[in-house]
Structure formats: structure tokens, C-alpha cells
C-alpha positions as CSV (number, residue, x, y, z in Angstrom):
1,X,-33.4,3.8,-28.2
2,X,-34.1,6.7,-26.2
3,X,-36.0,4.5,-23.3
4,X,-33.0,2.8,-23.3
5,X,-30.9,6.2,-22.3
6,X,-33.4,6.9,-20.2
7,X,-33.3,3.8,-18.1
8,X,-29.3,3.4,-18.5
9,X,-29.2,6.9,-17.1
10,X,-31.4,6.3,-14.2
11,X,-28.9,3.1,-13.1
12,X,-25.8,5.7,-13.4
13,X,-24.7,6.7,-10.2
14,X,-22.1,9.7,-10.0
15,X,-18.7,9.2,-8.3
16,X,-19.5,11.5,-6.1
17,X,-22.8,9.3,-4.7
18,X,-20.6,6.4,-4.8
19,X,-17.3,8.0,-2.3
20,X,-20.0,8.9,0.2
21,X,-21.5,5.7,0.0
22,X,-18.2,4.1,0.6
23,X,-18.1,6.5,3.9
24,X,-21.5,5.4,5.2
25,X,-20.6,1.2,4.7
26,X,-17.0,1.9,6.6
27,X,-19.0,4.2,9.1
28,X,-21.6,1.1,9.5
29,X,-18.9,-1.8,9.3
30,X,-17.3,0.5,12.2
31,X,-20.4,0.9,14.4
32,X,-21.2,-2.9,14.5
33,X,-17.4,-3.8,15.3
34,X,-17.0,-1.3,18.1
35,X,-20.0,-2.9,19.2
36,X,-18.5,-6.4,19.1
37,X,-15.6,-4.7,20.7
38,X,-13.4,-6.1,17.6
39,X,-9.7,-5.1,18.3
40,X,-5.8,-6.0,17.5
41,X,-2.6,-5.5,17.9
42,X,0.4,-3.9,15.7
43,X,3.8,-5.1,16.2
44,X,6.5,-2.1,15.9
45,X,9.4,-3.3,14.0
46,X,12.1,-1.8,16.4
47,X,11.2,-2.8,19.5
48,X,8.9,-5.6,18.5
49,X,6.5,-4.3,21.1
50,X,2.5,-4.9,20.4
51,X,0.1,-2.0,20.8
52,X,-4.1,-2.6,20.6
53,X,-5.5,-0.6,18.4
54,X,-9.9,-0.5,18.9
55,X,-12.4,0.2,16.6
56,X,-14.1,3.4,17.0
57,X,-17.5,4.8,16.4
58,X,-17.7,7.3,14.4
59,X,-21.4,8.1,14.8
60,X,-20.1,9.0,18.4
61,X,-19.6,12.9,19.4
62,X,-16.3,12.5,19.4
63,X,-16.1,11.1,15.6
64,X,-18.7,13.8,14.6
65,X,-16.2,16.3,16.3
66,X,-13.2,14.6,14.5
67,X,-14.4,14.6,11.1
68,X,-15.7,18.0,11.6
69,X,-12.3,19.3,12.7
70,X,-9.9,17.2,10.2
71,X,-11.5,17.1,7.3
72,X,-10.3,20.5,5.7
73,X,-7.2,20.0,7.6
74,X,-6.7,16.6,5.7
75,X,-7.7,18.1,2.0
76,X,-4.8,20.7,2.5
77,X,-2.5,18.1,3.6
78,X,-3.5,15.8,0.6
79,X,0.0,15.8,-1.6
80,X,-1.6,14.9,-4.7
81,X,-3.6,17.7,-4.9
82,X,-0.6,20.0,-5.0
83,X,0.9,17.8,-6.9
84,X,-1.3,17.7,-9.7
85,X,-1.7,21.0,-9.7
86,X,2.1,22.0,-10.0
87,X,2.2,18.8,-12.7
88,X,-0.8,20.6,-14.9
89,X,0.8,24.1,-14.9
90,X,3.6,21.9,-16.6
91,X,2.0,20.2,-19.2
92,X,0.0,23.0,-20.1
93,X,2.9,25.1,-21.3
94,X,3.7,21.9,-23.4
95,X,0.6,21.5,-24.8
96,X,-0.1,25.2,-25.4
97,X,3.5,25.9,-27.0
98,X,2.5,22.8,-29.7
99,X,5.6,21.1,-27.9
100,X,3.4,17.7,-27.9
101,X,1.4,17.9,-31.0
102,X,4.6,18.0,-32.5
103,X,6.4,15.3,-30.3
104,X,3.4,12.9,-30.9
105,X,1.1,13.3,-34.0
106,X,3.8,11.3,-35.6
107,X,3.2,8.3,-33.5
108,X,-0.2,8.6,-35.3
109,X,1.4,6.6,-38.1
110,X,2.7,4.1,-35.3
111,X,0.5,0.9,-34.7
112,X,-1.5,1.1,-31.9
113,X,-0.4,-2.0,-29.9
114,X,3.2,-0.1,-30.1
115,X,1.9,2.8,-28.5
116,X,0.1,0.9,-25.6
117,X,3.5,-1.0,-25.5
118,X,5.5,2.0,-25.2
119,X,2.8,3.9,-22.6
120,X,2.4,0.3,-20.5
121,X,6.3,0.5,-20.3
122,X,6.9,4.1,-19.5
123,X,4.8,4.1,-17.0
124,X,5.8,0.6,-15.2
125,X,9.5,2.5,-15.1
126,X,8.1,5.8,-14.2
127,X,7.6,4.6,-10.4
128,X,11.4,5.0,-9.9
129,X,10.1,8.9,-9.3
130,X,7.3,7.8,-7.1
131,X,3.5,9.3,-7.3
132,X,5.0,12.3,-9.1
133,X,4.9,9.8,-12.4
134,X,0.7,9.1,-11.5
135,X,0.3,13.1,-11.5
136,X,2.8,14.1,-14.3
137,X,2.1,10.8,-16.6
138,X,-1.6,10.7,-16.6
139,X,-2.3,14.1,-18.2
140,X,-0.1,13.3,-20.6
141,X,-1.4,10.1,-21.5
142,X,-4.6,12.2,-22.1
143,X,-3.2,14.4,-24.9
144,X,-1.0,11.8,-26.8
145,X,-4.2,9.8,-27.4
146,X,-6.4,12.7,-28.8
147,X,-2.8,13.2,-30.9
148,X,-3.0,9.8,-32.5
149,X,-6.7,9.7,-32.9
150,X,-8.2,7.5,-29.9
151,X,-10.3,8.2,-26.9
152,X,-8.3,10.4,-24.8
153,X,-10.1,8.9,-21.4
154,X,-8.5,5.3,-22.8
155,X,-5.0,6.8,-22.5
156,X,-5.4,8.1,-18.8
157,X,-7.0,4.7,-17.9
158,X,-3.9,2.9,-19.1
159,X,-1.5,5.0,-18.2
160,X,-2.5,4.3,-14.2
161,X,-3.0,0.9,-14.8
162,X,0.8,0.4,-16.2
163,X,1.9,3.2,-13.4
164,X,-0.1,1.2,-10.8
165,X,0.4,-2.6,-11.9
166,X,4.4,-2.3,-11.8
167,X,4.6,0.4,-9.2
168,X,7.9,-0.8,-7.2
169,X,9.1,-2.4,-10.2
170,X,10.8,-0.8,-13.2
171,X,14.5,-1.1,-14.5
172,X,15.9,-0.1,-10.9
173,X,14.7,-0.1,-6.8
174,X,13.3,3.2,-6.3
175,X,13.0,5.1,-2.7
176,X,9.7,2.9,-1.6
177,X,12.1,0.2,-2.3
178,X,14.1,1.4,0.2
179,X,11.9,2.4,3.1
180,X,9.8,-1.1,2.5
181,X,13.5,-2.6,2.6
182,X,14.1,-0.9,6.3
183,X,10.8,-2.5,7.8
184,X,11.6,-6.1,6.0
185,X,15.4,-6.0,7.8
186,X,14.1,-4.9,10.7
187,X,11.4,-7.7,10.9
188,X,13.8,-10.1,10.1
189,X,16.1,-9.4,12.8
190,X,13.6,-10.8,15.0
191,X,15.0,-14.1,13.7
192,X,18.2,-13.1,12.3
193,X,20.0,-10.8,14.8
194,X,22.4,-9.3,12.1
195,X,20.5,-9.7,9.2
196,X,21.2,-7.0,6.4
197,X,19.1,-6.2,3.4
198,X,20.3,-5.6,0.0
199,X,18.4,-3.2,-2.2
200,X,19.3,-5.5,-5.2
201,X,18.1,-8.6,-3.6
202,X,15.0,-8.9,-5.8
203,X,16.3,-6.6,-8.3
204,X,16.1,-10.0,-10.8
205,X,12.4,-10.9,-10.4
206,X,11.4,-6.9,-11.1
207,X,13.3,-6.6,-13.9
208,X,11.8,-9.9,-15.6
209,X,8.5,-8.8,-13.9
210,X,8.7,-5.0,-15.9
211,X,9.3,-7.3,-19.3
212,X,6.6,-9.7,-18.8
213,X,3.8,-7.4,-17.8
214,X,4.2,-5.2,-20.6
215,X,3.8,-7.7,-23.1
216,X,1.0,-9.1,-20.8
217,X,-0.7,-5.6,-20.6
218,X,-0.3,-4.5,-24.4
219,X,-2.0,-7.5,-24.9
220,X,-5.1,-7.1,-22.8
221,X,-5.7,-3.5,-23.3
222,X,-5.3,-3.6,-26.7
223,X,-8.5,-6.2,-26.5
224,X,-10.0,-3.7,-24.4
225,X,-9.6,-0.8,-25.9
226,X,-11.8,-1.3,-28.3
227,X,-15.0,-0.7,-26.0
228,X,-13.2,3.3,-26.2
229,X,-14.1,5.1,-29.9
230,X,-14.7,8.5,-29.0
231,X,-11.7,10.5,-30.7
232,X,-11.3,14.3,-29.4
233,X,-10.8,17.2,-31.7
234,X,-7.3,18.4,-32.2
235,X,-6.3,22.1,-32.6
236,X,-4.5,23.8,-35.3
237,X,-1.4,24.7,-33.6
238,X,2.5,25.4,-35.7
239,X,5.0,22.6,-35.2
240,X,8.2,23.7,-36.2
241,X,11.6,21.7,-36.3
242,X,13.6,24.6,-35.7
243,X,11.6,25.6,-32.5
244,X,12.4,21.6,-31.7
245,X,15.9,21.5,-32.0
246,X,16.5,25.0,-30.1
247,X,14.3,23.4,-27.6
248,X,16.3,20.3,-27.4
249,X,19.8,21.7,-26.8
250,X,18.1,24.0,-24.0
251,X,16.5,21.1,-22.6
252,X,19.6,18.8,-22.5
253,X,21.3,22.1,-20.7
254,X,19.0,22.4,-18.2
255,X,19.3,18.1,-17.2
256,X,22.8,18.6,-17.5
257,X,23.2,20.8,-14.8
258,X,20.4,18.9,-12.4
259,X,22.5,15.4,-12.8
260,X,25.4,17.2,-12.4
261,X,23.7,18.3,-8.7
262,X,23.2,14.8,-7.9
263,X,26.5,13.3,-8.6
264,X,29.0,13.1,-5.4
265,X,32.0,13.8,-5.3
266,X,32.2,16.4,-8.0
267,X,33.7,20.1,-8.0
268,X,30.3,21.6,-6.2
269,X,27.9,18.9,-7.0
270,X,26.1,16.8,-4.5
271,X,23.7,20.2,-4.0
272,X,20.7,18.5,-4.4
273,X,21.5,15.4,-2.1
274,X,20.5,15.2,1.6
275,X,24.3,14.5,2.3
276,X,23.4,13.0,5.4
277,X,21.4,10.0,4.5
278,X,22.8,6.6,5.1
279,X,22.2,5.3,1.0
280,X,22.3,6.9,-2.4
281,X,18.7,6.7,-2.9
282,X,17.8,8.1,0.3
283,X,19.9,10.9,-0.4
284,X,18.5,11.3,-3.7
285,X,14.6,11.2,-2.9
286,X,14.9,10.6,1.5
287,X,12.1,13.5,2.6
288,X,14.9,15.8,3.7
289,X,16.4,15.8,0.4
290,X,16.5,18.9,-1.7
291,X,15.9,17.3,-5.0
292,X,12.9,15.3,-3.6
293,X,11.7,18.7,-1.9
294,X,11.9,20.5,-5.2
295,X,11.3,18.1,-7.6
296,X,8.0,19.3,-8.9
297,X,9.3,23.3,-8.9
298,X,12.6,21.7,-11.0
299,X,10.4,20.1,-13.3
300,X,8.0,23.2,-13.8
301,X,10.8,26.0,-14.2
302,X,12.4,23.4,-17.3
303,X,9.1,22.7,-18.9
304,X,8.3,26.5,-18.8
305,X,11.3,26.9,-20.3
306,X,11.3,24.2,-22.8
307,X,7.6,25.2,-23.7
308,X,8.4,29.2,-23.8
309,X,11.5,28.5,-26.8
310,X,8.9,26.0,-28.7
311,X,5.9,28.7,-28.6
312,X,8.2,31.6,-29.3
313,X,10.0,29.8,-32.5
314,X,6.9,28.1,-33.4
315,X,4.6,31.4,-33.4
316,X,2.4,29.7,-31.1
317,X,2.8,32.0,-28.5
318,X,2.9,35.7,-29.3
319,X,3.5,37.8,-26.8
320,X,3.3,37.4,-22.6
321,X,-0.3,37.4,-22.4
322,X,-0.2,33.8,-24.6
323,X,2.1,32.4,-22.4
324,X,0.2,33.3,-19.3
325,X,-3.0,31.8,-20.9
326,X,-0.9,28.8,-21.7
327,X,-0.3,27.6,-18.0
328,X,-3.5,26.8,-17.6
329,X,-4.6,25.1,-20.8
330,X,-4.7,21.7,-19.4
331,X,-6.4,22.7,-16.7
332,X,-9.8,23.2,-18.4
333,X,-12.4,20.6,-17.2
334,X,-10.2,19.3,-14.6
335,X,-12.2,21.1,-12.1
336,X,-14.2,17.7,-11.3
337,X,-10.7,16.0,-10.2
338,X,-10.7,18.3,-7.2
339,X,-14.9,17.7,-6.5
340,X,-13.7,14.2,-6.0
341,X,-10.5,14.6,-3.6
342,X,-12.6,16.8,-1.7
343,X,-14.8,13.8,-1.1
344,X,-12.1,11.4,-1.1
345,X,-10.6,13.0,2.1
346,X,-13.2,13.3,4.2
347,X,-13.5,9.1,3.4
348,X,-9.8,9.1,4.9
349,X,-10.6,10.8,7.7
350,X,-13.8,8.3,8.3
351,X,-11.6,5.4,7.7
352,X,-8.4,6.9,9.5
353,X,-10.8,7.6,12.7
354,X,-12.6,4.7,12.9
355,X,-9.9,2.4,12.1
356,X,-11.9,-0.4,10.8
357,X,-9.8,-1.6,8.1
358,X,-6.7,-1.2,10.3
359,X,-7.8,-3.9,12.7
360,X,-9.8,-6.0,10.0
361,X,-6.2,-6.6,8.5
362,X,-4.6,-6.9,11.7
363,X,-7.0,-9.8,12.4
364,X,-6.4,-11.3,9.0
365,X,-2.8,-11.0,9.0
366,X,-2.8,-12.3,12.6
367,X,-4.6,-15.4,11.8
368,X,-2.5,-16.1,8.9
369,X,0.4,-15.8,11.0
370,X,-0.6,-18.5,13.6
371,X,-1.2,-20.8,10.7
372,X,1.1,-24.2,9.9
373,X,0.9,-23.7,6.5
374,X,4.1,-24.1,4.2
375,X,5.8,-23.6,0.7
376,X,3.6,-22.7,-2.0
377,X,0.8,-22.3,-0.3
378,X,1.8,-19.5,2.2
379,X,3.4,-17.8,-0.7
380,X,-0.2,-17.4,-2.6
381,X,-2.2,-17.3,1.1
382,X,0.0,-14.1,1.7
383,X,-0.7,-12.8,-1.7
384,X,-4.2,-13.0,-1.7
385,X,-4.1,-11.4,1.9
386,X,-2.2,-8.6,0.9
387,X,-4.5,-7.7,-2.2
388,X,-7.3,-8.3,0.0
389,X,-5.8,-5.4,2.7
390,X,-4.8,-3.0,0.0
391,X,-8.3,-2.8,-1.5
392,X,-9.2,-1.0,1.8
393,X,-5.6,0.4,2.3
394,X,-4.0,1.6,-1.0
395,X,-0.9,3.1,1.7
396,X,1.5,0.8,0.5
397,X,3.7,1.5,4.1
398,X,1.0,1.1,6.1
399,X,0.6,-2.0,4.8
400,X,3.8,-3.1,5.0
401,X,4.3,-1.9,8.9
402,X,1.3,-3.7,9.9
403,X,2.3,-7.0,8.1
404,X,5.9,-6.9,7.5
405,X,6.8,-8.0,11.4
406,X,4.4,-10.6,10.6
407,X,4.6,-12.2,7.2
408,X,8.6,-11.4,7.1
409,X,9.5,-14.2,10.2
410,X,6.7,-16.4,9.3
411,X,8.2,-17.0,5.8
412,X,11.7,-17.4,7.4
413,X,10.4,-19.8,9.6
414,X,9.4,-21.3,6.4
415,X,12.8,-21.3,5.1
416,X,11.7,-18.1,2.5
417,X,14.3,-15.3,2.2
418,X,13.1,-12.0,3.6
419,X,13.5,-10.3,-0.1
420,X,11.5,-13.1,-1.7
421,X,8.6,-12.0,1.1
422,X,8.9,-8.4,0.0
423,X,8.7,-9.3,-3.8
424,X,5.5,-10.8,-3.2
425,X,4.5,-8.0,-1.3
426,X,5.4,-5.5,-3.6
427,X,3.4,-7.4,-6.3
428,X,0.0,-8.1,-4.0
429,X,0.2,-4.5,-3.3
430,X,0.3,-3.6,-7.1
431,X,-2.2,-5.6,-8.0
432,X,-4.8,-4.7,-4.5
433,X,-4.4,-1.3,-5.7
434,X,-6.1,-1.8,-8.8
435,X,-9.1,-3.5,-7.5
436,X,-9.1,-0.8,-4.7
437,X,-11.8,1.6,-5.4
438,X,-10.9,4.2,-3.1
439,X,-7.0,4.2,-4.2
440,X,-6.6,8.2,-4.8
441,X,-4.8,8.0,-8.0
442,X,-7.8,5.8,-9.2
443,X,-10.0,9.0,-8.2
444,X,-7.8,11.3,-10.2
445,X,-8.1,8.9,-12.8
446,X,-11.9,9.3,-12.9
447,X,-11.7,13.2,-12.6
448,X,-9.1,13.6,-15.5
449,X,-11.3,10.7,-17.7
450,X,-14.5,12.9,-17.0
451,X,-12.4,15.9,-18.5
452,X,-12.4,14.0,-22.1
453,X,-15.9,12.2,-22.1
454,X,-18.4,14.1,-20.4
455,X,-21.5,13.4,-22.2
456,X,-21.3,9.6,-21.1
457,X,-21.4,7.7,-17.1
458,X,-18.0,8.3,-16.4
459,X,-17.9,6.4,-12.1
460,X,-15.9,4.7,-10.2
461,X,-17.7,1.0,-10.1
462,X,-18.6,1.5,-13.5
463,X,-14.9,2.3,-14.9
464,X,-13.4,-0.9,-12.6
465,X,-16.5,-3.2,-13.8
466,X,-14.8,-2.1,-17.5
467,X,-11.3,-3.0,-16.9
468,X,-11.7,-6.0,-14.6
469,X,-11.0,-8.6,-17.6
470,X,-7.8,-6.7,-18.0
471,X,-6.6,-6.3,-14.4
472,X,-7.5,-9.9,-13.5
473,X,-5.6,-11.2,-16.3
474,X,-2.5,-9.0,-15.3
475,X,-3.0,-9.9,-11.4
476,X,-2.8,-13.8,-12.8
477,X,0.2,-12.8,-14.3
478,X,2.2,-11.7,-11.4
479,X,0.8,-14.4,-9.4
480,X,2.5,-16.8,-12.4
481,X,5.7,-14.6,-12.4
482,X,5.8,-15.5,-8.3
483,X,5.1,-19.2,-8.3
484,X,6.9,-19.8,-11.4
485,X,10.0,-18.1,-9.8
486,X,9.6,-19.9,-6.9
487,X,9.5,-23.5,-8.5
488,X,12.2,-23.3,-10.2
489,X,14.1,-21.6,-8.0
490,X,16.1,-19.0,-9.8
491,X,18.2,-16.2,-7.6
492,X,15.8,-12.9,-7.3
493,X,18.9,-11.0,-6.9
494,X,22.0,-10.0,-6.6
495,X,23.7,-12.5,-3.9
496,X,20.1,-13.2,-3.5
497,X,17.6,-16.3,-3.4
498,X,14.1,-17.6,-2.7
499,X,15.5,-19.3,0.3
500,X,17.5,-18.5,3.1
């Protein structure tokens, strides 16, 4: 048994290893297509002018100089990281204060397939807020597990495959929704002069699509998760139903007043709305909005609140040294996480330099684009494509600017309705993302499952091999949800259809 450790140990490699192998292929598959003098063009969806964008070499001097001068630049300008670090100074109050022992322990006496039903759905409809639900949702997922007595890594690894898997899905069109929905009417209008796009054009298919992969992904995972056992040890904190309901009433106070600053048209509302957006939605999370702005600082001030009245009432926190201790529970053993965005960025800056993956897909996407195929088969050949290009680029934008002003007219020249081309987009790119290894909310993922299970070969390569079973079964089902609703024909929308 112990030669068996011994060898298994010698095959692990660490995440770490495995990012800066990733860096050295893209820095290789770079070199020998600046060599072949690979290149290709973008299309910009305003003007519909084409720009070549070449392949460079980083092992030149000036990619040594670049990464050199970005790549401390590009860790401060990494969002997540402040992200996650504003999101566990939240949920460590919570858990500190006994606020989620006591909201979850009884969830203990729940079956476990409800629970993974309730966290696949939570997080599919979490994506209305954006990433913030990958750095908020994720440590949480962490703690109700070791509340109900399973492997705390198994609840961070669901939680970003439900976030992840129905990211621009959920029960309504979120702000990616939107700013996908700009690019897609403006490529259109290359065919259509006055086309205009409806945020609820596909609202039908994601709302069936939020239903079916839930079921789908309870299903799988369940099946799956029982390759997790470690349980972690829970701590003796008070819970107190006093301390809840005081905590409640404050709580429901506090998201009063913030939905009250988002409503128009109200005596002094409307202060958290960038009042000169063009939509609701962009006004709500556009980046010059003052609620998308603060989000993260609104979020923080309530929970401190909300955890400061449970501790108090509940005797879990004493006196102000406790509560200053208790901001930083959750961030013990996390410290890994930031090892590996360290990493992570200077892999963006490699890949951001050089290119390569920008013109690989340009290539692809241009070749599909000339092609005479039709119906069915463009739908899954652009599917396919699009999870191929988001392996290598998770940005689902990016994407979408450097194959929206080409899939959008070459499915209307094939009588498919612009918001029928961004559904399948939307699901490719869901489903890309989860067989991308360098996605940067997998790499969190990683960090905070390294947090719970130490002792064993917590990587990157390893963790995907795990889930594969359960990630191709959920890709199968979106590409069933897509041709299915494509068959038959049903509207995708409101006013909306498959076909023009």
C-alpha cells in the first residue's frame, strides 16, 4: 500500500507545474506560428472593417520585455482577486457569527440529491449578478457541505460547475446578456439594415434550459459525488433563534432600502442607477453604474451587519476583538488561491502577447464561415467551434466580438434568427468553459478545494479528468436542448423564433 502512495505521488503534478506548463506549450505553439507567419483578421462590428492581427514571438526581446513589464501590472488588474477577497471578508463574518451553521445544519436532515438540486439551481440563477456569484457562491458552497456532513471540496466543485454550465442563463437576461445582445444587432445589421434586438428573444429556451440542466446536473453529480467522502470537522458554535429573527428583520431593512435605490421613478430612488444608460439593465449593472461599482462594498457593509446582530445575540462574538478575528475566518488556507492567480496572470499575459489563440480561432471561425453548409449541421458545426475557442479563451466577449460578425450573418444567410445564433453561443460558451483548463474561476476553484483536502493531489488535469463523465453528459444535454428546439421549432422568445 505504501508503494502504491509512493508511486501515485510521484505521477502528481502540482497546479502550479501544470499553469507554467500551459505557458511554455502557448509560448511554443506561438514560436512555430510566427514562424509560419500564421495570421487573421477581426471584423469590428461597427464599421465592419477587418484588421490582421499576427502572431508574435514571445521568446523575442520584445515579449521577454513585455511579460516582464505586465505581469505585476496584470495581477493588480485581475478583478477576481479583489473580488474574492471583498467576498471572503463577507462570508467570514457569517461563518464566524454561527449565521450559517445555523442557516444550514438543518439541511443535514435534507436528502442529498435535494441539496445538489437546490445548489445546481442557485447557482445556474446566480449569473444574473455576473462573476460576483463564482466569488461569493463558491465559498459558501464550501461551508454548507462540511454543515451537512460531505466533503467540503465536492461542494466548491459543484457550485462552479452549476455557476459555469448555466452562466447567461437563469430565470432572467442578465447584463452579459445585454452587451453579447449589442455585438449580435450590430452584426446583423450587416444583413438587416434596421434590425433590432430584443433582450427577451431567447428568454424561452434559457428558461427551459435553467429547468432541464438542473435535473440533468443533480443527476450526474449525485453519481459522482460519491468518489468525495472526506467529511470536515465542524465547530461548536451557539445558534440561537432569537439572534435569527433580529437578524432577519435587519436584513430585510437593509434590501429594502437597496431595491428601493434601484427603482425609477420613485421619491429619491433611482440613486443607484447609471441614469444615463440607454436599458434598465445597463443602468442597473452598465460599468458606470453605482450599484455595479459598489456592489461588493453593499454586499459587505449588510453581511457585517447581519453577521455582527447574529454573533452578538448568539454569544458567538464577545467583544470587538471577536469580531475583528471573525473577518478573516474564511480566509484561512486560502492563501494557495492567490499562488495560483499569480501564475494564472502571467499565462494571460503570455497568451494576450502572443496572440496565438486569437488568430487560431480567427482561422477556425473564418473557415467555417466560407463554408456551404446549412440547417442542422451549421447549428452543431458552430457549437463545437465555439467550445473548441473557449477552452483557450474562457472571455466570453472576446469570443463573441471575434465570431459574432461572422457566425451572426452566416446563420441569417441560412435563414436562422440572430437570437437563435446567440442561444447557441451562450450555451457553447458555457459548456467550453468547463473543459477549459485555464478558465480563472476553475483556478479559484482549485485554490479554495485545496483549502478543504490538503493531504490528497488536489490539480488542475487531475480535478477535470474527475468530472469529465459529468460535464460531458451536461454538454450533451445543451447540445439536445439546441437541436431539439430547433426541430421542432418552438418560439425562443418573446416575438421571437428560430427563423427569421
Amino acid at each position: 500500500m505504501k508503494v502504491k502512495d509512493k508511486k501515485n505521488k510521484k505521477k502528481f503534478i502540482g497546479p502550479v507545474i501544470e499553469i507554467m506548463l500551459f505557458a511554455l506549450i502557448s509560448s511554443i505553439l506561438a514560436f512555430i506560428f510566427n514562424l509560419a507567419g500564421t495570421s487573421g483578421y477581426t471584423t469590428e462590428p461597427k464599421t465592419f472593417e477587418t484588421t490582421l492581427v499576427v502572431i508574435n514571438n514571445i521568446f523575442s526581446k520584445s515579449g521577454i520585455k513585455y511579460v516582464l513589464n505586465n505581469s505585476l501590472s496584470n495581477l493588480q488588474s485581475l478583478e477576481p482577486i479583489v473580488m474574492l477577497i471583498m467576498s471572503l471578508i463577507a462570508v467570514s463574518i457569517l461563518e464566524a457569527s454561527g449565521l450559517l451553521k445555523h442557516i444550514f445544519t438543518p439541511l443535514k436532515k435534507v436528502k442529498f440529491k435535494y441539496v445538489i438540486a437546490g445548489v445546481m439551481f442557485v447557482g445556474i440563477i446566480s449569473t444574473i449578478i455576473g462573476d460576483y456569484s463564482y466569488t461569493m457562491l463558491l465559498p459558501i458552497a464550501g461551508i454548507l457541505y462540511k454543515y451537512i456532513g460531505k466533503d467540503s471540496s465536492l461542494g466548491v466543485l459543484t457550485m462552479f460547475i452549476a455557476i459555469t454550465i448555466g452562466y447567461g442563463t437563469g430565470l432572467t437576461y442578465n447584463y452579459q446578456t445585454y452587451e453579447l445582445a449589442n455585438i449580435t444587432e450590430l452584426s446583423a445589421q450587416s444583413i438587416i439594415s434596421n434590425y433590432d434586438y430584443n433582450l427577451m428573444s431567447n428568454i424561452f429556451v434559457l428558461l427551459a434550459a435553467t429547468i432541464v440542466l438542473t435535473i440533468v446536473g443533480t443527476l450526474v453529480i449525485e453519481k459522482f459525488s460519491k468518489k468525495y467522502s472526506r467529511n470536515e470537522e465542524v465547530d461548536n458554535l451557539n445558534t440561537s433563534k432569537k439572534a435569527s429573527k433580529i437578524t432577519l428583520i435587519a436584513f430585510l431593512i437593509m434590501l429594502a432600502i437597496v431595491v428601493y435605490c434601484i427603482i425609477p421613478g420613485l421619491p429619491s430612488s433611482g440613486m443607484l442607477l447609471d441614469k444615463n444608460a440607454p436599458t434598465y439593465i445597463a443602468k442597473l449593472f452598465g460599468s458606470s453604474s453605482p450599484l455595479n461599482q459598489g456592489l461588493m462594498f453593499m454586499i459587505i457593509a449588510i453581511l457585517m451587519v447581519c453577521g455582527f446582530i447574529y454573533g452578538t445575540v448568539s454569544r458567538n462574538i464577545k467583544n470587538s476583538s471577536d469580531y475583528s478575528k471573525a473577518l478573516s475566518k474564511t480566509f484561512e488556507g486560502t492563501g494557495y488561491v492567490f499562488v495560483l492567480l499569480f501564475f494564472t496572470s502571467v499565462l494571460y499575459v503570455i497568451i494576450d502577447w502572443t496572440k496565438v489563440f486569437e488568430v487560431i480561432s480567427l482561422n477556425i471561425v473564418d473557415f467555417i464561415g466560407t463554408s456551404k453548409i446549412t440547417g442542422i449541421l451549421l447549428v452543431i458545426l458552430m457549437f463545437l467551434v465555439v467550445v473548441f475557442i473557449s477552452i483557450f479563451i474562457p472571455s466570453t466577449l472576446v469570443k463573441w466580438s471575434l465570431s459574432g460578425p461572422i457566425f451572426v450573418p452566416l446563420l441569417m444567410r441560412a435563414n436562422i434568427s440572430p437570437s437563435f445564433t446567440q442561444t447557441i453561443f451562450i450555451a457553447a460558451d458555457s459548456v467550453g468553459k468547463l473543459f477549459s483548463p485555464i478558465y480563472l474561476y476553475f483556478i479559484i476553484t482549485i485554490g479554495l478545494m485545496y483549502k478543504y483536502d490538503k493531504d490528497s493531489n488536489v490539480n488542475i488535469l487531475g480535478t477535470m479528468k474527475k468530472i469529465m463523465p459529468s460535464i460531458l453528459i451536461l454538454s450533451l444535454t445543451w447540445i439536445v436542448i439546441i437541436i431539439v428546439w430547433y426541430l421542432i421549432g418552438l418560439p425562443i422568445g418573446v416575438n421571437s423564433n428560430i427563423t427569421l
